[in-house]
DSSP file (Angstrom, degrees, kcal/mol; ACC not computed):
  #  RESIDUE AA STRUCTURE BP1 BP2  ACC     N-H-->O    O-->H-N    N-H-->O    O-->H-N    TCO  KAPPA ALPHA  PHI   PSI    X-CA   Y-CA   Z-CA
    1    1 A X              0   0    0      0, 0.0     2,-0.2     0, 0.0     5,-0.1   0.000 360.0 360.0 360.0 151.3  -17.5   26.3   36.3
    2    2 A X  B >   -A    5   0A   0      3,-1.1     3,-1.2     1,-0.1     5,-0.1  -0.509 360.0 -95.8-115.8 175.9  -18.0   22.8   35.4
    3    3 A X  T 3  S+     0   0    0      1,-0.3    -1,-0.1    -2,-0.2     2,-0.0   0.928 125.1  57.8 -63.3 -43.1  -16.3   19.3   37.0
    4    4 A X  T 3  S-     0   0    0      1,-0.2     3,-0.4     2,-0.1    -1,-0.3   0.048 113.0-118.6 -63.0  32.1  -13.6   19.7   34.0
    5    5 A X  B X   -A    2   0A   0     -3,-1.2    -3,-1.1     1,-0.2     3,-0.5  -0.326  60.1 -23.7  67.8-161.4  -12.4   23.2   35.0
    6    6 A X  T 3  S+     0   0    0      1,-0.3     2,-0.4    -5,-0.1    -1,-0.2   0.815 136.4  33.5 -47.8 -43.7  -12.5   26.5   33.0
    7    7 A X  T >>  +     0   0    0     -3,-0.4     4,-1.5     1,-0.2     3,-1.0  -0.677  68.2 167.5-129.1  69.5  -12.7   24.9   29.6
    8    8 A X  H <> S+     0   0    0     -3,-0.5     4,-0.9    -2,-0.4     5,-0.2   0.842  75.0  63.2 -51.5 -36.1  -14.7   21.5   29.4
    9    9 A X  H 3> S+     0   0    0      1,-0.2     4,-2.0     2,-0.2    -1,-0.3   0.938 107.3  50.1 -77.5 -37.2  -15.2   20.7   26.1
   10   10 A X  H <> S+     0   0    0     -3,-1.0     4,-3.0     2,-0.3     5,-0.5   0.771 107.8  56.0 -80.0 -44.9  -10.7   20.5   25.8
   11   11 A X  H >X S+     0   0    0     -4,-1.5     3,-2.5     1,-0.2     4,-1.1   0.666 110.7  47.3 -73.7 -81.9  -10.7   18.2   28.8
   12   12 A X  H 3X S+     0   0    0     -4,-0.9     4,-1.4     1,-0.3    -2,-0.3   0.492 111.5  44.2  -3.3 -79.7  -12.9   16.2   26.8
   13   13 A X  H 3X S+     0   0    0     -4,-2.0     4,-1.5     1,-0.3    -1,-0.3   0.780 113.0  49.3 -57.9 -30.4  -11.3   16.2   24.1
   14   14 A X  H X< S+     0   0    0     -4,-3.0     3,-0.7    -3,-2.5     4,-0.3   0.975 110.7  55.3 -65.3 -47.8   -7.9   15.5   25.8
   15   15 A X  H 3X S+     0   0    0     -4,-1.1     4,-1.5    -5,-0.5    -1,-0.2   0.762 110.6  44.9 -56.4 -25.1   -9.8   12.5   27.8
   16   16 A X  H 3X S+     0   0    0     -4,-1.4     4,-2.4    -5,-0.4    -1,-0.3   0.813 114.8  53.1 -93.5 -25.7  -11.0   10.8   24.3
   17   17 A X  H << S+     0   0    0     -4,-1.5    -2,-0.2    -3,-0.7    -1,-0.2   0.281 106.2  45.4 -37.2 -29.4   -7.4   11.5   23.1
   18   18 A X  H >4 S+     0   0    0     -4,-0.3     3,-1.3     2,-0.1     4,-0.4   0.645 118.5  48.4-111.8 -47.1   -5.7    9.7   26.1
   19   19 A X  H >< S+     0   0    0     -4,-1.5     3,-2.3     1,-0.3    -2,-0.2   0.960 103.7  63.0 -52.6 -48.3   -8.6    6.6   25.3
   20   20 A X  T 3< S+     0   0    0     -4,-2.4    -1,-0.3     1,-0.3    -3,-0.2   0.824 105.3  44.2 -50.9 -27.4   -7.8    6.7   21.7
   21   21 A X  T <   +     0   0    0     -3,-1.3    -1,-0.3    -5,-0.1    -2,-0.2   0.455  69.0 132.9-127.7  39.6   -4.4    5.7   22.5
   22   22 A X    <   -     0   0    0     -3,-2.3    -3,-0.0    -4,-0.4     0, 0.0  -0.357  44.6-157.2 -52.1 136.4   -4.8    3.0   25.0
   23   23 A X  S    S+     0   0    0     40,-0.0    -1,-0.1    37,-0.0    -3,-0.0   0.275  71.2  90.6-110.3  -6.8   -2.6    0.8   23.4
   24   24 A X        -     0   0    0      1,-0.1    -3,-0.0     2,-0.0    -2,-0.0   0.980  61.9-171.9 -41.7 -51.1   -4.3   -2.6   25.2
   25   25 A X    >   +     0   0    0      1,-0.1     3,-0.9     3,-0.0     4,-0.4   0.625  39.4 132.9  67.2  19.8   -6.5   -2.9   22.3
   26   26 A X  T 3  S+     0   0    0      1,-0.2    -1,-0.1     2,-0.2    -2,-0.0   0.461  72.6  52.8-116.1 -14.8   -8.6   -5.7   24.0
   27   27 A X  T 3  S+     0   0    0      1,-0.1     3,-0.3     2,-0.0    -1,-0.2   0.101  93.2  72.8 -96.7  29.3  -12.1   -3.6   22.9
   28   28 A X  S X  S+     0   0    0     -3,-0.9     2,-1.3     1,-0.2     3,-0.7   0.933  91.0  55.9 -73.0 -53.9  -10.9   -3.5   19.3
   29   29 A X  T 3  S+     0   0    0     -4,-0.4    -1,-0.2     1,-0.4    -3,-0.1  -0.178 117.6  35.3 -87.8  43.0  -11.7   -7.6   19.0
   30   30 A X  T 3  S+     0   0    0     -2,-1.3     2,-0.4    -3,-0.3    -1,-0.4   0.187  93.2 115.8-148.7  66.8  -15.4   -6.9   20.1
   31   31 A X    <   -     0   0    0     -3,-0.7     2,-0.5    36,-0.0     3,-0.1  -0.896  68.5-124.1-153.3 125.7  -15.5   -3.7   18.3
   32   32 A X     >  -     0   0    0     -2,-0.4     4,-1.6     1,-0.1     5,-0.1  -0.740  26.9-108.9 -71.8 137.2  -18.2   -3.7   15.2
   33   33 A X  H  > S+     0   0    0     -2,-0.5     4,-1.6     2,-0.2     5,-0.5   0.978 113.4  51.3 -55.9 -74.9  -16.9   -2.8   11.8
   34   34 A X  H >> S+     0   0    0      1,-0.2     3,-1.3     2,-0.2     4,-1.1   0.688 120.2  36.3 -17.9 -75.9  -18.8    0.9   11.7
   35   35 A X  H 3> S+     0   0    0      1,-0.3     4,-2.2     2,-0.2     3,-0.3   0.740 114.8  53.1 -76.0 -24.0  -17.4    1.9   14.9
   36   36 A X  H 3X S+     0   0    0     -4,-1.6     4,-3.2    -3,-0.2    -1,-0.3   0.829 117.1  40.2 -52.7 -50.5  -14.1    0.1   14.3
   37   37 A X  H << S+     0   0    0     -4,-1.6    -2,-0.2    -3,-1.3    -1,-0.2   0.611 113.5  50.1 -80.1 -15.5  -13.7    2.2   10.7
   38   38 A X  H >X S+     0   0    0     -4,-1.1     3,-4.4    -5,-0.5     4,-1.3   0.898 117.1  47.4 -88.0 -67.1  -15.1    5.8   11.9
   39   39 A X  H 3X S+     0   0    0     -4,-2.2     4,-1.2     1,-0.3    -2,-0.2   0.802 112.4  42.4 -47.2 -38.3  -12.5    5.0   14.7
   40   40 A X  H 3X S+     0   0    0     -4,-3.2     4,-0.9     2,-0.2    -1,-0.3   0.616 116.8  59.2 -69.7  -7.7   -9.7    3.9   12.1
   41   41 A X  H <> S+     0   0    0     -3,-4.4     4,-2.3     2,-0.2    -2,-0.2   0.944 103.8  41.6 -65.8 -88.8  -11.1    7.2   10.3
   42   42 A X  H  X S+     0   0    0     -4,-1.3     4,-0.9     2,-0.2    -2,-0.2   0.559 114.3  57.8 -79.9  -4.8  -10.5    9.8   12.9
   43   43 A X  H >X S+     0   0    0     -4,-1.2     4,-1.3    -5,-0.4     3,-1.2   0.935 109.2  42.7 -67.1 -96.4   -6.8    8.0   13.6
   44   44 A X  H 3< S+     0   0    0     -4,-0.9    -2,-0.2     1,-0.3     5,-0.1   0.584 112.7  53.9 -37.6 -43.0   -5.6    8.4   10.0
   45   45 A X  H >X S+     0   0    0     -4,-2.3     4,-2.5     1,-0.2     3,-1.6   0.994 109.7  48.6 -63.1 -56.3   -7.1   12.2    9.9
   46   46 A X  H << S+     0   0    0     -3,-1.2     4,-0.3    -4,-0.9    -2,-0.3   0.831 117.5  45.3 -72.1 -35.9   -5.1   13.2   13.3
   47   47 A X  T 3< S+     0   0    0     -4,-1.3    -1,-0.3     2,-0.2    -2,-0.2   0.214 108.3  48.1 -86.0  24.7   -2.2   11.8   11.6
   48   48 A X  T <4 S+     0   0    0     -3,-1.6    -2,-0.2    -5,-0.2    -1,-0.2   0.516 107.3  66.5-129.5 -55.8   -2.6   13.2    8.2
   49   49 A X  S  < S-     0   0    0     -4,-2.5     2,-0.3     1,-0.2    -2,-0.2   0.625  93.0-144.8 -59.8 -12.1   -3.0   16.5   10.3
   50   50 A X        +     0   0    0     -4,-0.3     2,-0.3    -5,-0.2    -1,-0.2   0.180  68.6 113.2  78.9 -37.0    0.4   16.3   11.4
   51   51 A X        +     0   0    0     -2,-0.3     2,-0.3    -5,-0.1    -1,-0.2  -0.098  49.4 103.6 -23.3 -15.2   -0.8   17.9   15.2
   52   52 A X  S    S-     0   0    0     -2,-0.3     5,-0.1    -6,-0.2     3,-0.0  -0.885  78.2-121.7-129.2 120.9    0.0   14.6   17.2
   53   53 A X        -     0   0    0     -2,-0.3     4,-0.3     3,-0.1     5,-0.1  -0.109  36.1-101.3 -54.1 173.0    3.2   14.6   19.4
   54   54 A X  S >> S+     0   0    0      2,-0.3     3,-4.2     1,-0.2     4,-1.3   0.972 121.0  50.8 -99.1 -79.9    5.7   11.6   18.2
   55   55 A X  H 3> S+     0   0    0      1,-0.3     4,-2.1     2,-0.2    -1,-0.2   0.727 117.4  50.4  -8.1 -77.7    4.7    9.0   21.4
   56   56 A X  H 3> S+     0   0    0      1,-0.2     4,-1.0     2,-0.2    -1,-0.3   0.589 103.2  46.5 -16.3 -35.7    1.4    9.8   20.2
   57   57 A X  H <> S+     0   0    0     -3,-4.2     4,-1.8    -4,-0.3    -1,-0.2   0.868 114.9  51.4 -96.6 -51.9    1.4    9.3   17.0
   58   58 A X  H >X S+     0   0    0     -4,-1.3     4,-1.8     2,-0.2     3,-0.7   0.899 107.0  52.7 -36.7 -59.7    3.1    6.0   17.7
   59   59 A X  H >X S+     0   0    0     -4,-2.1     4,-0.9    -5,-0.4     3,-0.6   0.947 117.0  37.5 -72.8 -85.3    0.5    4.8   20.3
   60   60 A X  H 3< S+     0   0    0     -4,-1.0    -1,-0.2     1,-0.2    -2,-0.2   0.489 104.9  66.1 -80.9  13.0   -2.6    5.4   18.0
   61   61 A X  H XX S+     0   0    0     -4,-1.8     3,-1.7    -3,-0.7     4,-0.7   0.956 107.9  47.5 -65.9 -58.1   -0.7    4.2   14.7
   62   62 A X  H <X S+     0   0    0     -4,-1.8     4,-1.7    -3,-0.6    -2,-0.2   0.562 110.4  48.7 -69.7 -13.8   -0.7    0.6   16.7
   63   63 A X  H 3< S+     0   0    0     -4,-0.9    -1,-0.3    -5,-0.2    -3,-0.2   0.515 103.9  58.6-106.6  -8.2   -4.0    1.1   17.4
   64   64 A X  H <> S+     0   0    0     -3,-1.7     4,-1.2     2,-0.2    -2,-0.3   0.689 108.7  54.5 -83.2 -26.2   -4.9    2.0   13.5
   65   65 A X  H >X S+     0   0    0     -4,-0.7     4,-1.8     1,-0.3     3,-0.6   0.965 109.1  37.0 -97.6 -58.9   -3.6   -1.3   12.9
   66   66 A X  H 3X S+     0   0    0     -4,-1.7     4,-1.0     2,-0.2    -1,-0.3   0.786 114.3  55.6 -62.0  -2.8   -5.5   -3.4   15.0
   67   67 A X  H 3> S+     0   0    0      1,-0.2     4,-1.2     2,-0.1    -2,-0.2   0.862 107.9  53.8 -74.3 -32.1   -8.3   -1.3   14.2
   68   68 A X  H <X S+     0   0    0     -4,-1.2     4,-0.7    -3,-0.6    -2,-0.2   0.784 111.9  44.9 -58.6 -36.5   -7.2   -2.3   10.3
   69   69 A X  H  < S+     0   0    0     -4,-1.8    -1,-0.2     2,-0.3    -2,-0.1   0.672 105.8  55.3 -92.0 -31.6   -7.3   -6.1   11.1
   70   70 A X  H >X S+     0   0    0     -4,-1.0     4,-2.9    -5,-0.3     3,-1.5   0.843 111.8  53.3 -78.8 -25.1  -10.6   -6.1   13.0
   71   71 A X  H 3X S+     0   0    0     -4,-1.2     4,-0.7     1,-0.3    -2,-0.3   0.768 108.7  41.0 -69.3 -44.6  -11.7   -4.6    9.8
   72   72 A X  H 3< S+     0   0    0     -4,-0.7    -1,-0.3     2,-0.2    -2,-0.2  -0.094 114.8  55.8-112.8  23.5  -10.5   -6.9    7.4
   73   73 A X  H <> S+     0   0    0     -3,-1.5     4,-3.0     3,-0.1    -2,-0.2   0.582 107.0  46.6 -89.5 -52.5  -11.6   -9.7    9.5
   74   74 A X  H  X S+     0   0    0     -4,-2.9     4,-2.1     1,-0.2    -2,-0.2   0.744 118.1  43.6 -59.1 -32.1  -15.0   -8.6    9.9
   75   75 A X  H  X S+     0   0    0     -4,-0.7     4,-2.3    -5,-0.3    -1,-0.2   0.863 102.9  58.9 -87.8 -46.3  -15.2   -8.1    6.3
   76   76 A X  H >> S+     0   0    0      2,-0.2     4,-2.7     3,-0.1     3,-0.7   0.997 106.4  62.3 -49.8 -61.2  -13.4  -11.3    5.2
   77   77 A X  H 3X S+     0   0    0     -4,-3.0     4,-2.7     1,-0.2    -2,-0.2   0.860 105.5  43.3 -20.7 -62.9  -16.7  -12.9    7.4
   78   78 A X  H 3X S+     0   0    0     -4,-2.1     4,-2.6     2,-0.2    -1,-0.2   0.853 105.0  56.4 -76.6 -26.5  -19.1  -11.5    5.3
   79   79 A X  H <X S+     0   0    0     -4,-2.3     4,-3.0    -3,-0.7    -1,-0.2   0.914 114.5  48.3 -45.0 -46.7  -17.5  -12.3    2.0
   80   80 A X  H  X S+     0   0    0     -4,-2.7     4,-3.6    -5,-0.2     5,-0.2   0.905 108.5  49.9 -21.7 -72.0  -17.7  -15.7    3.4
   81   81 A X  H  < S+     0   0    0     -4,-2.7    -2,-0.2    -5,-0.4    -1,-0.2   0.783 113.9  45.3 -51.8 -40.7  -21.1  -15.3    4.4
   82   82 A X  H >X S+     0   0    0     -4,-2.6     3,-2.2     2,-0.2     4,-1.8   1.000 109.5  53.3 -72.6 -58.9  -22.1  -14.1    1.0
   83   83 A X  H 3X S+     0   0    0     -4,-3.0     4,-2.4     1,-0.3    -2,-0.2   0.866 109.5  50.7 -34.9 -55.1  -20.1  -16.8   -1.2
   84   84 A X  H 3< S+     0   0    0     -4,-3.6    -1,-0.3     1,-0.3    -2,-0.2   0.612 110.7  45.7 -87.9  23.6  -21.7  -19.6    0.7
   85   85 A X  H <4 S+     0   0    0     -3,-2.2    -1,-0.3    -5,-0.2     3,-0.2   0.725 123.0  36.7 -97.7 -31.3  -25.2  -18.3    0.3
   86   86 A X  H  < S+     0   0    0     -4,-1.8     2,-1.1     1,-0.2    -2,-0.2   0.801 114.7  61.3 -83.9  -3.9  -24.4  -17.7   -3.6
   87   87 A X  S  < S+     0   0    0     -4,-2.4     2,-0.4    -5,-0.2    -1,-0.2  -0.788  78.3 152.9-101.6  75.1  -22.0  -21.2   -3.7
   88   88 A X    >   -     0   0    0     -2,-1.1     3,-9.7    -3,-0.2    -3,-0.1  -0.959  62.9 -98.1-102.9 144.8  -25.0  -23.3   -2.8
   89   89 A X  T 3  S+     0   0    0     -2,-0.4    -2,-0.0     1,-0.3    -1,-0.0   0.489 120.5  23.1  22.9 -66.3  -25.2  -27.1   -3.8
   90   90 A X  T 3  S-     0   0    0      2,-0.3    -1,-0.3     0, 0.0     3,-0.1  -0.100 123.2 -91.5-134.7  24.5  -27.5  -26.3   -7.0
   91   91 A X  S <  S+     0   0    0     -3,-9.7     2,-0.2     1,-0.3    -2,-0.1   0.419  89.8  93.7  99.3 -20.8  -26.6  -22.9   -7.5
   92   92 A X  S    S-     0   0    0     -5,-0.1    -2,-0.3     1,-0.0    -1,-0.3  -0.754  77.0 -88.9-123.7-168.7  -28.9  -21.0   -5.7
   93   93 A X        +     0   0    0     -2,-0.2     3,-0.1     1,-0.1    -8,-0.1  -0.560  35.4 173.3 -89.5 164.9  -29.6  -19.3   -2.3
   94   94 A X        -     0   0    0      1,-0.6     2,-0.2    -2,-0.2    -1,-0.1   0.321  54.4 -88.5-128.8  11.0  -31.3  -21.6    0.4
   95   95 A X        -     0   0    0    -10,-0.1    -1,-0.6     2,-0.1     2,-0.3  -0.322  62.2 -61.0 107.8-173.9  -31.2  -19.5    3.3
   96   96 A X        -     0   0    0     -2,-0.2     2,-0.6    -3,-0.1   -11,-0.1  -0.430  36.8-169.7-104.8 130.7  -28.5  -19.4    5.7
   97   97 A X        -     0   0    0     -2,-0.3    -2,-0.1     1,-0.0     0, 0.0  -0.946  47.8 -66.9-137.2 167.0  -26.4  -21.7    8.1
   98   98 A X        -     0   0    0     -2,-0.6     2,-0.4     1,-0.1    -1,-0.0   0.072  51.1-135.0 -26.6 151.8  -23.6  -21.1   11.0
   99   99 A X        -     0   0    0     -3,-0.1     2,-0.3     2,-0.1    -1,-0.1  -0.859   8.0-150.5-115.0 150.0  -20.7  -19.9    9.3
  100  100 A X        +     0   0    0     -2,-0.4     2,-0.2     2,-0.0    -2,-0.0  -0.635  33.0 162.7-128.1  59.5  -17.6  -21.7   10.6
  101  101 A X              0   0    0     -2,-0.3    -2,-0.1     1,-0.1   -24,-0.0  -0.679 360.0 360.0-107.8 144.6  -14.6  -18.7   10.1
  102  102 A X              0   0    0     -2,-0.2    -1,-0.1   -25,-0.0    -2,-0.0   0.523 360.0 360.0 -68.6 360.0  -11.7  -18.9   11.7
């Protein structure tokens, strides 16, 4: 028998299940866009799936959203990033400087 009980791999899942719907959100805004979109990924599936009691469902909906925001922040950045490398001066690139996004 293992430190979860009979059936580990369910206490797992239940333990990533109760993290997924921390509702702080306060490691969304350091969160990297991959892991930020698999996460906003497997939120959208469990709710698609129908599966997820109504608290629940609430709890990581709010957490789909900031997950949504960090997403389309991170992504506004690099649009950014790209314009001013192709918006240069004279039209071409001239390597890179700090980016200044809000």
């Amino acid at each position: 028998m293992s430190l979860f009980g009979p059936n580990p791999n369910k206490m797992r899942k239940e333990i990533r299940e109760i993290d997924m719907a921390d509702t702080s959100n306060a490691d969304v805004k350091r969160m990297p866009f991959e892991r930020a979109i698999e996460e906003l990924e497997t939120i959208i599936k469990r709710l698609e799936e129908g599966k997820v009691a109504l608290e629940e469902s609430v709890a990581i909906y709010e957490r789909g959203e900031s997950l949504k925001r960090r997403c389309e922040e991170l992504r506004r950045q690099a649009e950014a990033r790209v314009e001013k490398i192709t918006l240069d001066s004279v039209g071409r690139p001239k390597g890179t400087e700090p980016l200044d996004v809000p």
